[in-house]
N, C-alpha and C positions, 0 to 999 in steps of 0.2 A: 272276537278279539284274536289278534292273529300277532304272535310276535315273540319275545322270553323275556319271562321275568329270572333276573336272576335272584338267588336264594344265599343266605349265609346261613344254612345248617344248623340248628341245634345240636348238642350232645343228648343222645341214647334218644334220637328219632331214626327212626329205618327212613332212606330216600322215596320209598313205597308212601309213605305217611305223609310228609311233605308235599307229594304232588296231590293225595287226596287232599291234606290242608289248604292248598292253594285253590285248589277247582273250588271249594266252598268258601273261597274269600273273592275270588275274581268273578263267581257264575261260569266260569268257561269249562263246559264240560271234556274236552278234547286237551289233555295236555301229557305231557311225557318226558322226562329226566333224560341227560345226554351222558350219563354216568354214572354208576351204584356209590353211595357215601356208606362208610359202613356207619353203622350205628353212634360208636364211641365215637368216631370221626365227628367233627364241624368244617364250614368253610364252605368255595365256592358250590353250587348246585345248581347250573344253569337247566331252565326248565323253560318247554317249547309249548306254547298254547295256539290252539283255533288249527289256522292252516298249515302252521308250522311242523306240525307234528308229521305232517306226509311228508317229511325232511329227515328225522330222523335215521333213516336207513341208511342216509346218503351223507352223513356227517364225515368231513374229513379226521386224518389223524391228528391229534396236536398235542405240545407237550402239557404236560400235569406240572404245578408245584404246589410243593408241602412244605410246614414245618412239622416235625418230629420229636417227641421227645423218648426217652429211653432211659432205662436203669439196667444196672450190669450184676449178676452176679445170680440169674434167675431164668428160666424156661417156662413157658405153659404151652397147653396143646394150642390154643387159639395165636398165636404168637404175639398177644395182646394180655396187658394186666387183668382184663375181664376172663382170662381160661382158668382153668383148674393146674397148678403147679407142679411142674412135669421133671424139676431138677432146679438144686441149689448150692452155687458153690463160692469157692474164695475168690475175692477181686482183689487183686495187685497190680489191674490198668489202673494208669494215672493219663489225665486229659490226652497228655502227651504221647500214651502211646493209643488211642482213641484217635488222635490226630493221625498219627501214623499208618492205623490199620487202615484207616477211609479214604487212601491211596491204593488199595487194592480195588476199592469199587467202583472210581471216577471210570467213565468210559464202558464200552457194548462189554458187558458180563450177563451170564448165564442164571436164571432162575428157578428153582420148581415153585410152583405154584403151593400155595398151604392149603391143608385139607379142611378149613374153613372158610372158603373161596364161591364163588358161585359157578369155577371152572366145570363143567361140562367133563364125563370122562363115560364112554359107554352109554351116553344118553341119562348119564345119572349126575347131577349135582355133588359137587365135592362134599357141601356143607352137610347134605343129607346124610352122606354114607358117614360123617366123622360123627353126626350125633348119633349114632349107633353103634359107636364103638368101630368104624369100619376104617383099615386106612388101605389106600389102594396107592400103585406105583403112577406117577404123575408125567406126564413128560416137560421138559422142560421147555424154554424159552433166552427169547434171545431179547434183550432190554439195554436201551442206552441210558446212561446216566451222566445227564451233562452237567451237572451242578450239584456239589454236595460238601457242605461244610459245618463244621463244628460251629456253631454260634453263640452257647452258653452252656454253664457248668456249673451248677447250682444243689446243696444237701444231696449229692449223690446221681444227682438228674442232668444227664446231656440232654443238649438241643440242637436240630440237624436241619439245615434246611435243604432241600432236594427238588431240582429240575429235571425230570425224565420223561421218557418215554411212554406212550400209550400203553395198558399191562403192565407198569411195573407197579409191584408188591410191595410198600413201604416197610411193612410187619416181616417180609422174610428178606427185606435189606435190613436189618435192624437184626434179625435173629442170628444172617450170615456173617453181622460184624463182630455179633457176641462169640460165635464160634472161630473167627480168626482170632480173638484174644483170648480164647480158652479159658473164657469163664461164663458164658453165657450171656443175651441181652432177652432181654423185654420192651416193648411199646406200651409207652404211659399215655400218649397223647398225640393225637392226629389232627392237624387242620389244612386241607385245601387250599392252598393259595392262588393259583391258576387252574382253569378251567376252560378249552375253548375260547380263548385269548380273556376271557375275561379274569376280574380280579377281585381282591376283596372289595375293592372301594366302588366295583359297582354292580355290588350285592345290597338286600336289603333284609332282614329278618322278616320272618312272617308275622311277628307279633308288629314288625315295623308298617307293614304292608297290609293290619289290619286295619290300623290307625290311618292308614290313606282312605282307605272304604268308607270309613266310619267319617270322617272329613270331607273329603273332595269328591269320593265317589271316582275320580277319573285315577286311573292307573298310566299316565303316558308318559309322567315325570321317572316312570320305572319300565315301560315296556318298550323294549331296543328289537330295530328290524332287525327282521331274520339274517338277512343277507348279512350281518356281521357274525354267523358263523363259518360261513363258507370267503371267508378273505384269502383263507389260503389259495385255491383257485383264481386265478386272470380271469379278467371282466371284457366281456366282448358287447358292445354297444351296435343294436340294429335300427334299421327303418319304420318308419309306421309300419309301413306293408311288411316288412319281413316281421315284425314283432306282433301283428295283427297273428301272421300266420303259425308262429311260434308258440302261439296263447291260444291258437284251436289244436293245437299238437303237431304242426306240420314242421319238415325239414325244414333246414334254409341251407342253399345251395355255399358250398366255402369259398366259389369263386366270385360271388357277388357280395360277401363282407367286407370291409374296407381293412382288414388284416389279414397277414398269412396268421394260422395256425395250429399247432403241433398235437398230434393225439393226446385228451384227455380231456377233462372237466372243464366247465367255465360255466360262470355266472353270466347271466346273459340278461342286459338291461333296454328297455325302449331309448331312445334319444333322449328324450330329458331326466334321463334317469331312474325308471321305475322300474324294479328288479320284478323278471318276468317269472324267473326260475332254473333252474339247472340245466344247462344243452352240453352233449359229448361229442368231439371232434371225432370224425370216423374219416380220417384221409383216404381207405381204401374207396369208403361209396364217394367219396367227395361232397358230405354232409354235416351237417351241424344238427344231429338228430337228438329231440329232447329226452330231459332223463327225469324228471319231474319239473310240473307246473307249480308254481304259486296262486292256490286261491282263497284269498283273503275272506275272514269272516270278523267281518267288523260288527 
């Protein structure tokens, strides 16, 4: 089976879990996540089986969306209602100035990562060192946020929906907003919305995707080709013979493709359309030299 099922996330599964769930619902022993969900998180979880998975390295950037929810007037170490309560104070934000502050964070602003992260620091995982009481200096980062709006206001509860950038932290946008208002925020609720262009609507639960096994047996009404994650890359279309040669791993010269093209990535299909695998424009060799193959395990 070679292809992604996408996944809509339970609440308080680790993304680990999930893909061991699914190998034991599909038989497909080769699969792998294109992105960590935290636990309390739900929502998109696209997951790469069979041959896909020799893809994963090579996944472009794309944006994330969320919706958020949050209450005011509170801290924990985890930046999530699931931490231990680190400060409590007065709230005298009204929606309105909630509105107001979340003009500070539209657009490329600066983040540290939380010390309940899986960020890497010294060859040492963030999470590890904070459950030991350990907090270390973080460096920061640099994240766009192209999309972020108040959406509802509910028993003390905002809800935020958020279009960003690859790395960005929804739990320490949430903590950064509570600190412009000067009274503290917290994250009550995470969900996924975009994922590697995909969406919720074509996601399926696991418990949804047992009920296909247990039914049909066939998975194809839910397994989308790979080549719909790399859309962001231009599609360069070859000849038999150039595709023959492509598919044994060999160059293809760029002045015998029937387009000019500019250094970088491209998806690279036969003539009638069957996506070969990943080739990289080297205008220096005057090459179209492959970066991974696609081989299917049906």
């Amino acid at each position: 089976m070679t292809g992604i099922i996408c996944i809509n996330k339970d609440k308080d599964m680790t993304s680990f879990s999930v893909v061991s769930r699914l190998r034991g619902i599909t038989g497909e022993k080769k699969a792998g996540h294109t992105g960590t969900l935290d636990p309390m998180a739900t929502g998109v979880l696209p997951v790469m089986l069979g041959g896909a998975t020799r893809f994963l390295d090579y996944l472009p950037d794309s944006d994330k969306g969320y919706r958020a929810s949050f209450i005011l007037g509170k801290t924990t170490d985890t930046l999530d209602i699931t931490g231990t309560v680190t400060g409590e104070y007065q709230v005298n934000a009204m929606p309105k100035d909630v509105e107001e502050a979340l003009v500070n964070f539209r657009g490329t602003i600066t983040q540290i990562p939380p010390m309940y992260s899986a960020v890497s620091v010294d060859g040492k995982r963030l999470y590890d060192l904070a459950r030991q009481g350990i907090e270390v200096e973080r460096p920061s980062r640099q994240v766009e946020i192209k999309k972020l709006e108040l959406v509802d206001f509910h028993d003390g509860e905002y809800v935020i929906d958020v279009l960003c950038t690859k790395g960005t932290y929804i739990r320490t946008l949430i903590d950064d907003i509570g600190r412009k208002l000067g009274c503290g925020a917290v994250m009550t609720a995470l969900t996924r919305t975009l994922a590697m262009g995909f969406t919720l609507e074509d996601c399926v639960t696991l418990d949804e995707l047992q009920r296909i096994k247990d039914t049909s047996k066939n998975f194809d009404g839910v397994l989308t080709d790979i080549e719909k994650m790399f859309e962001p890359y231009n599609a360069v279309y070859v000849s038999p013979a150039q595709a023959k040669r492509f598919s044994n791993g060999g160059a293809l010269a760029l002045e015998r493709l029937n387009r000019q093209l500019d250094d970088g990535v491209y998806r690279v299909f036969s003539r009638n359309g069957d996506f070969l695998g990943l080739g990289e424009c080297v205008s220096s060799k005057g090459q179209l030299t492959v970066k991974r193959l696609l081989v299917r395990r049906d």
